[in-house]
N, C-alpha and C positions, 0 to 999 in steps of 0.2 A: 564432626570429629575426623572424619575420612582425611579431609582436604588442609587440616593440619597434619596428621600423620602423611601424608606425602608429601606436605613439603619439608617436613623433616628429614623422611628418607629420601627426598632429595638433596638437600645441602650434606646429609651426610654420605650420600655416593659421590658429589663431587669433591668432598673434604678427602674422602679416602679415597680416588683416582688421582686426585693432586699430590697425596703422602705418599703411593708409591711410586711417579713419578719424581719426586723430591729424592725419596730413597735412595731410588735406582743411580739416578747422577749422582749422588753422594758417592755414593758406593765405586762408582765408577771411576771418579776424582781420584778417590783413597787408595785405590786397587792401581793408577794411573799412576799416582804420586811413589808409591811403594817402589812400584816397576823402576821407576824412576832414579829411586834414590839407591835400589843395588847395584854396585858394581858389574856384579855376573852375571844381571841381565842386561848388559848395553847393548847386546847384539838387537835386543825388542828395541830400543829406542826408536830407530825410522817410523818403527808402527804404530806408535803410540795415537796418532792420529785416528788411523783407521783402526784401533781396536775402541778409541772412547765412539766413535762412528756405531763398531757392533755392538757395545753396552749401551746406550740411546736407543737404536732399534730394537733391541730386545728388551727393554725398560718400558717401551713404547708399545711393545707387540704383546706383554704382560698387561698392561693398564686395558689394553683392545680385546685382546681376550679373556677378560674380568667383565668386560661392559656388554660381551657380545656371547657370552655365554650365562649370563645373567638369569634367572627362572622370568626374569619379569623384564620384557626388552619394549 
């Protein structure tokens, strides 16, 4: 029974590391697209690059520090 409950919890730690990866670019996209589409912020435009850059790494640095602060590593 052990070695079914682990492989459970394991498909389901990589299901939920892959969801909030998904999340995180989503969210980044939409928060990207937004920026995008007001007028008032065109002055952001240039940076759009390098801000979906910092939403990735810290999308990235969230799922790392889920896996790595884990009780069971």
């Amino acid at each position: 029974m052990t070695k079914i409950t682990n492989a459970i919890n394991a498909v389901y730690n990589f299901i939920v590391g892959d969801m909030i990866i998904l999340v995180g670019i989503v969210l980044a996209l939409i928060i990207l697209i937004i920026i995008n589409a007001i007028p008032a912020l065109g002055a952001v435009r240039p940076f759009l690059g390098t801000l979906f850059i910092i939403f990735i790494l810290a999308t990235l640095a969230a799922t790392l520090a889920r896996e790595a602060y884990s009780r069971k590593r």
